[in-house]
C-alpha positions in Angstrom: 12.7 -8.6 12.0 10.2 -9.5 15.0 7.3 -12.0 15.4 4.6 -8.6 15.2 6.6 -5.8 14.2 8.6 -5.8 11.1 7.6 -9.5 10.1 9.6 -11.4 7.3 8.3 -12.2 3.7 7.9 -16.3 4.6 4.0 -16.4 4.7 3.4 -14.7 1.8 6.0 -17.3 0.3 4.0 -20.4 0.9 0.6 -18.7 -0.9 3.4 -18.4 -3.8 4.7 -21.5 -3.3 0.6 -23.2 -4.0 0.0 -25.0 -6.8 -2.6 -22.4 -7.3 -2.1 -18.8 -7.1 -4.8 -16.6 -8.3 -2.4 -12.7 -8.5 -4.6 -9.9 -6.4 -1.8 -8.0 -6.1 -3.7 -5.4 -8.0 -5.4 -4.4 -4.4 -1.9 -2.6 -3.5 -2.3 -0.1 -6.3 -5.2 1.0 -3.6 -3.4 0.8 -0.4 -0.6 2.9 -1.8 -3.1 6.0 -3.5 -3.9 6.3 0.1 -1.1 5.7 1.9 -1.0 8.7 4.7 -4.1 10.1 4.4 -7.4 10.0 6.3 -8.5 7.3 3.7 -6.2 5.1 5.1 -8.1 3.4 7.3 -9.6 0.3 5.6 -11.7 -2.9 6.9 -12.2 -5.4 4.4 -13.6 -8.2 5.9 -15.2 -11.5 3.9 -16.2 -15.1 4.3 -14.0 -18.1 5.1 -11.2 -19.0 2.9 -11.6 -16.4 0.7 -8.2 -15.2 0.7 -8.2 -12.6 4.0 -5.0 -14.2 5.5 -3.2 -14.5 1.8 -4.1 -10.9 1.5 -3.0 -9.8 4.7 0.5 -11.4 4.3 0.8 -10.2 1.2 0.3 -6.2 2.1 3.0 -7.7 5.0 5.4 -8.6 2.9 5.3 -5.9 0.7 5.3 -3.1 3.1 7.5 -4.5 6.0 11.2 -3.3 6.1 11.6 -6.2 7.9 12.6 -8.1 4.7 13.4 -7.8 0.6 10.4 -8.8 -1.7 11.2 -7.0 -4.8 12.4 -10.6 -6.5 8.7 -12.1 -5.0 6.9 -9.1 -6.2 8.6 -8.6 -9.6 6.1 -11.2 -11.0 3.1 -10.2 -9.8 0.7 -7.4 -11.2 1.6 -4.6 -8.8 5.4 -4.7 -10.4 3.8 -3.0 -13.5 2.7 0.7 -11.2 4.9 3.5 -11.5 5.0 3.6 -7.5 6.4 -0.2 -7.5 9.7 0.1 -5.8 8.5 3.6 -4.1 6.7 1.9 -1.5 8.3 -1.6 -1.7 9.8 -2.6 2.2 9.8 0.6 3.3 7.3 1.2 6.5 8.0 -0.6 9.9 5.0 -2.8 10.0 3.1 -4.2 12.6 1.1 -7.3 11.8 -1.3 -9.5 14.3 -3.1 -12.2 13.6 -5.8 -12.4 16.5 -7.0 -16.2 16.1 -3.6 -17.0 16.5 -2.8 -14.7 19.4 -5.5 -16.5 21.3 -3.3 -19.6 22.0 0.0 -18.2 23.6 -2.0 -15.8 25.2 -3.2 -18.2 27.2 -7.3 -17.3 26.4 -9.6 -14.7 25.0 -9.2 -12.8 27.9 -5.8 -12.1 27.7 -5.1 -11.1 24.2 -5.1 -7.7 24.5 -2.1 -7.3 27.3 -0.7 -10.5 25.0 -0.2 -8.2 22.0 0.3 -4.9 23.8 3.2 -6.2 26.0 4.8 -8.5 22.6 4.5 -5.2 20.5 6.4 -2.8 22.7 9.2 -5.2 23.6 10.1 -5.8 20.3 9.5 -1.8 19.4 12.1 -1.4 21.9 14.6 -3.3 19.7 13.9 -1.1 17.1 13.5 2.6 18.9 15.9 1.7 21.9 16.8 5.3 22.7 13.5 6.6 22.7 11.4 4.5 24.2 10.9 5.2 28.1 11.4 2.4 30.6 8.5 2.7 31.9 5.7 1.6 31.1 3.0 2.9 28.5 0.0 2.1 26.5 0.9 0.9 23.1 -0.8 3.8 21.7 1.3 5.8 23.5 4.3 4.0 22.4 3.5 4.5 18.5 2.7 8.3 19.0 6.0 8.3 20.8 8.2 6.9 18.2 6.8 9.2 15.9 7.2 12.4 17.9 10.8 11.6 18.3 11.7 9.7 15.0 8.8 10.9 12.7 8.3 7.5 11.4 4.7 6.0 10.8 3.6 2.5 11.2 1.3 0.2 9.3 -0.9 -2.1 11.2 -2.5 -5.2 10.0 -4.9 -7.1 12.0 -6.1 -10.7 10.4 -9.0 -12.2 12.2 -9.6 -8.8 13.8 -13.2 -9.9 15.0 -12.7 -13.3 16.6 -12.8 -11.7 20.1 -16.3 -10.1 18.9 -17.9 -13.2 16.8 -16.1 -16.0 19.4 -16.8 -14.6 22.6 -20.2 -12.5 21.5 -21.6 -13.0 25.1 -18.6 -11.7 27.2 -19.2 -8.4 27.2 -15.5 -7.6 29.4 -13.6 -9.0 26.6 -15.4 -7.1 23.9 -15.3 -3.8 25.5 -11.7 -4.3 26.2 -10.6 -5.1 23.2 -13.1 -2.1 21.2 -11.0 0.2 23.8 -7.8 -0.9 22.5 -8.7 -0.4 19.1 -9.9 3.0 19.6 -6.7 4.1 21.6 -4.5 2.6 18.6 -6.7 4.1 15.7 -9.2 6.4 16.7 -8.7 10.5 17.1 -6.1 13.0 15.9 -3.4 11.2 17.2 -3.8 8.0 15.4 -3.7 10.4 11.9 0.2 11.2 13.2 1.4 7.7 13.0 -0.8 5.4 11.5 0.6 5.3 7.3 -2.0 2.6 6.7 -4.4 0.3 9.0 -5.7 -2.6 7.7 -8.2 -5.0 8.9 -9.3 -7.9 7.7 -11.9 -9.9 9.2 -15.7 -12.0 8.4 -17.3 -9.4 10.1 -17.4 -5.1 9.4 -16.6 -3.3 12.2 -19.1 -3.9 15.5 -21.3 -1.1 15.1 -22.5 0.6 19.1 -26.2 2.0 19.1 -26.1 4.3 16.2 -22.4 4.9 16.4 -19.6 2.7 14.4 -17.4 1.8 17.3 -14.5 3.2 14.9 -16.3 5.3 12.2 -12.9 6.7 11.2 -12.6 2.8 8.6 -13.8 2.2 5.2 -15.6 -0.4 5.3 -15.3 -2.7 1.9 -18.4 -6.2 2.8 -19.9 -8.8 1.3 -22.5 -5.7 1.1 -21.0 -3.0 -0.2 -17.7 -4.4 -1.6 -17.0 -1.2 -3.5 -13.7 -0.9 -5.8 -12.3 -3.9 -3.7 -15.0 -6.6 -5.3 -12.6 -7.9 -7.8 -9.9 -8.7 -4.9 -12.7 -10.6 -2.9 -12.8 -14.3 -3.7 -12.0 -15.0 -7.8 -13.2 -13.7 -10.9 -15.1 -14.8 -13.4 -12.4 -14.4 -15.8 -10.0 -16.1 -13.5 -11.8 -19.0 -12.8 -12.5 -19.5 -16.3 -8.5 -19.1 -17.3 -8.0 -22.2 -14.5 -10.7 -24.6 -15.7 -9.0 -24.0 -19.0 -5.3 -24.9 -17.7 -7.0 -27.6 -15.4 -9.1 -29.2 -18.1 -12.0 -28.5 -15.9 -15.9 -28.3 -16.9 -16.7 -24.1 -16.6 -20.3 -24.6 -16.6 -20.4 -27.4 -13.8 -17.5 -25.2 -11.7 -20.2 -22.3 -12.3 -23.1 -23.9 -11.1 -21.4 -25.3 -8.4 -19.5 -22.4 -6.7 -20.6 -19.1 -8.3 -22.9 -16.9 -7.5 -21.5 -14.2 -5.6 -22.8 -11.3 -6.7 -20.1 -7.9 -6.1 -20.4 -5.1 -7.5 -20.1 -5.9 -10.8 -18.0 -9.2 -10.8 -19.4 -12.8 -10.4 -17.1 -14.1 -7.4 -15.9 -17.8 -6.8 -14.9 -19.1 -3.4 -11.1 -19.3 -4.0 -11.0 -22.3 -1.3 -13.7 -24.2 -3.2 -12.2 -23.5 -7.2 -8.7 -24.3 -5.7 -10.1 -27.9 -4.5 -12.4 -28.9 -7.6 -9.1 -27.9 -10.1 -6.5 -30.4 -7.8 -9.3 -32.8 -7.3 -11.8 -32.7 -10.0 -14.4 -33.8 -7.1 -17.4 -31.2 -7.3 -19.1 -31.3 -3.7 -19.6 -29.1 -1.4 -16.1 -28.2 0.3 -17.5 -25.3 2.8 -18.2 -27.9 5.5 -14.7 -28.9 5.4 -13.5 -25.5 6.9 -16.8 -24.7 8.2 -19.6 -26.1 10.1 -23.1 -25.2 9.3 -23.7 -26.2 12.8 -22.6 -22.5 13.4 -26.2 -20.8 11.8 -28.2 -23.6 13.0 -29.0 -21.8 16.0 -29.9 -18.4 14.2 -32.1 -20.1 11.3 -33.9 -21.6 14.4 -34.5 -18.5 15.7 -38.3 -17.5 15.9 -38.4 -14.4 13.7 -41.5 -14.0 11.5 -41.2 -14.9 8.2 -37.2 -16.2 8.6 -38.3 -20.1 7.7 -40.0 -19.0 4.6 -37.6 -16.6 3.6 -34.9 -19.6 4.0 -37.2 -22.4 2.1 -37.7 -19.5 -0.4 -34.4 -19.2 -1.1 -33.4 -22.7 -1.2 -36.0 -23.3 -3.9 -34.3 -21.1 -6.1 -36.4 -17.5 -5.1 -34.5 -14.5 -3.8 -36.1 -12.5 -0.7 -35.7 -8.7 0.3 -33.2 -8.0 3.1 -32.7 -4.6 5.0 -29.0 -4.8 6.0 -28.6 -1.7 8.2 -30.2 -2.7 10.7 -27.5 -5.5 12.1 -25.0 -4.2 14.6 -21.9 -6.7 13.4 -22.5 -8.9 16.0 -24.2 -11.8 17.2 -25.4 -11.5 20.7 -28.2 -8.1 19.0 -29.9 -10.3 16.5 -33.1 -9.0 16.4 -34.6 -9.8 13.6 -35.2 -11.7 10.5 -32.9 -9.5 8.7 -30.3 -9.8 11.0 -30.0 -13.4 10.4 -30.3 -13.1 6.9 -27.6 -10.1 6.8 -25.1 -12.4 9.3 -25.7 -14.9 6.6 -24.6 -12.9 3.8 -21.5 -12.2 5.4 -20.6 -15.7 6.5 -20.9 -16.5 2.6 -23.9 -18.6 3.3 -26.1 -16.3 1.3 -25.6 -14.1 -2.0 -26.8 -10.3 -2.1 -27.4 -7.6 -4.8 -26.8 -4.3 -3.7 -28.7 -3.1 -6.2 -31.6 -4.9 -5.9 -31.1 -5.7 -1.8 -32.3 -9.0 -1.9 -30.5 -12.2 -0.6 -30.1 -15.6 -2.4 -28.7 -18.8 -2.3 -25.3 -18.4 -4.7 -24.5 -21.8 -6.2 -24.9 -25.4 -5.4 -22.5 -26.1 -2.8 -23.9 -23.6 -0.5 -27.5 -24.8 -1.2 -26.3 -28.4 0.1 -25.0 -26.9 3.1 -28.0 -24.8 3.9 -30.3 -27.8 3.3 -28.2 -29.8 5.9 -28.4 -27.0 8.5 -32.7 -27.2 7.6 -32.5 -31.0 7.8 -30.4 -31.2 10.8 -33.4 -29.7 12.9 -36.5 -31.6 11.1 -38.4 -27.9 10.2 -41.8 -29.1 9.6 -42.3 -26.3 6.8 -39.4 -27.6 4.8 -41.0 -31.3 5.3 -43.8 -30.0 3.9 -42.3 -28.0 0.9 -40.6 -31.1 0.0 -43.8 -33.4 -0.4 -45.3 -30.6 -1.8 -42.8 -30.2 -4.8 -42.4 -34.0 -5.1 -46.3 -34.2 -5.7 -45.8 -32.1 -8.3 -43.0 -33.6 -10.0 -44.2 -36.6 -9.9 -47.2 -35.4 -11.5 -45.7 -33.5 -14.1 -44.0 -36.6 -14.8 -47.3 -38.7 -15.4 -48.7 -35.6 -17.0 -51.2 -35.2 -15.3 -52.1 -31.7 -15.8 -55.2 -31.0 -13.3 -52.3 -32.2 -10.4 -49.8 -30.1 -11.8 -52.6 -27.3 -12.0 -53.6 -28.0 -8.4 -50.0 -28.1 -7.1 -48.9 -25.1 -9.2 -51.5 -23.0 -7.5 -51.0 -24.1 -3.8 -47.4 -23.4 -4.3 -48.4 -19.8 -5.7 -50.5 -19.1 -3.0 -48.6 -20.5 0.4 -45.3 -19.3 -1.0 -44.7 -16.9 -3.5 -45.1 -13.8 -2.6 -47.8 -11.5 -4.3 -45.2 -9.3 -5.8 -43.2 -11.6 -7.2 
């Protein structure tokens, strides 16, 4: 077993290990039906801590020859399928995880000959007699081994757009690392050796003019989550079996962290249930793994009707969104529907595909998104705020022609007519 290419079983181990473990082993009944085929070339990307990296490991450990998971696996949902043991630690797998690669790579920049070089040396271990001494590209290396050997590879990436959402504004590093990805992936080639490519990421795949930089993926987003929505975040169901087991209040964990709309499933944050079931604290637990300082700058951004849309939301309203038109990354924000879009997959927002409108999903993200408003003093949400005071206030004296008054001006400056 190596460090990238035929990984061990350990990582998966500690998710198993939790005190919490929420089985999505299901997803690999997927992953196998299209195992080899053109289908097999999936991006699922979601917000933070909602389970990419536990999902990543876990197609690791169950693919990767590198190591014996049947005892690990024999528990879990996916030992039920007739193709179990079929599939079970049989590919040679290669597995990055990019965030990480960013450290003993010594920078951003340097990730891409990091991997490349790591990958091939340990190939070498593996495919001694075949590989060259010279030289090649990693995509040359993987076509190689399979020319000779006929053996295919699956590749995981976790984190696969940090290079493209960290380091939006260097345009060297991003090109470099889309090339890589296309040599690896993209073309007939790629279909010789590639068994199963998975990607897991916040972001869907960085999209070039009208042109997917690697339209060959299924893409599975906080959009369009398609037959992957129930392994994206928890269930309804689920979460209702742990507040059970945890003696836990469902309708305060629902107000409080629901709201995702997918498909046809209700999602939870897994990070957030997880914490309020150890703890039995119910407050917001997105800042601890992420800043809202990170959308301050786009909900600043001047874009007609962005600030109204926001306090909109925030009072409880939901707004229309057109999601097509943002490119995946966050240097061509153009409008207010690319922030609200960007939003939606940072998990800062809610969306019905059905509908297409965007909403604020529970509690905990509504006291984030007020703290990102706050932190900047918006005038408009000043105002909204003395505005709906003066109306409670009156409702609680009852007096009506205030109530009337404030009821009206509220109508008028913002509701829309439609609604």
């Amino acid at each position: 077993m190596g460090m990238f290419v035929n990984p061990d079983n350990l990582a998966f181990q500690a998710a198993l290990n939790a005190k919490i473990y929420v089985d999505k082993s299901g997803i690999l009944n997927y992953t196998n039906s299209v195992l080899g085929s053109t289908d097999a070339f999936i991006c699922n990307s979601r917000p933070r801590r909602f389970g990419k990296s536990v999902t990543a490991n876990m197609l690791t450990a169950y693919y990767s020859k590198g190591c014996d998971s049947e005892e690990m696996f024999s528990r879990l949902k996916i030992s039920q399928a007739e193709d179990f043991r079929k599939h079970l630690n049989q590919y040679d797998v290669i597995h990055w995880d990019i965030q990480w690669c960013m450290g003993p790579a010594n920078g951003p920049e340097k990730v891409v000959s990091y991997i490349s070089e790591k990958t091939i040396l340990e190939l070498r271990e593996y495919y001694p007699d075949v590989l060259p001494a010279e030289n090649h590209s990693l995509a040359e290396t993987l076509a190689r081994i399979n020319t000779v050997t006929g053996r295919k590879f699956i590749v995981i990436i976790d984190e696969w757009d940090v290079l493209i959402r960290d380091e939006a504004a260097k345009e060297d590093i991003k090109n470099e690392y889309i090339r890589f990805l296309r040599g690896i992936f993209k073309g007939t080639e790629p279909t010789k050796y590639i068994q199963l490519a998975y990607l897991t990421g916040i972001l869907p795949i960085k999209k070039e003019k009208t042109q997917s930089a690697l339209n060959n993926f299924d893409e599975f987003t906080m959009v369009s989550p398609s037959i992957l929505a129930q392994y994206i975040g928890f269930t309804e169901a689920e979460v209702q079996k742990l507040s059970d087991k945890y003696h836990q209040d469902f309708d305060k964990v629902k107000k409080w962290y629901d709201g995702y709309l997918l498909k046809d499933y209700q999602v939870y944050n897994p990070r957030a249930v997880v914490s309020v079931m150890l703890k039995g604290e119910y407050k917001s637990y997105w800042s601890e793994t992420a800043s809202y300082e990170a959308i301050v700058p786009f909900i600043n951004m001047n874009y007609d009707g962005l600030k109204t849309a926001i306090i909109e939301m925030l009072s409880g309203s939901s707004v229309k969104v057109n999601t097509a038109t943002f490119k995946n990354d966050t240097v061509n924000i153009q409008s207010k529907d690319d922030v609200l879009t960007y939003m939606i997959h940072l998990g800062y927002l809610g969306y019905d595909q059905t509908e297409k409108i965007a909403f604020v999903p529970n509690e905990e993200i509504r006291q984030e998104l007020t703290n990102a408003v706050k932190s900047k003093s918006w005038n408009e949400m000043l105002m909204f705020q003395q505005e709906s005071e003066t109306l409670l206030d009156a409702t609680l004296d009852m007096d009506n022609e205030t109530v009337a008054a404030q009821i009206e001006k509220i109508h008028n400056e913002y509701a829309s007519v439609i609604r």
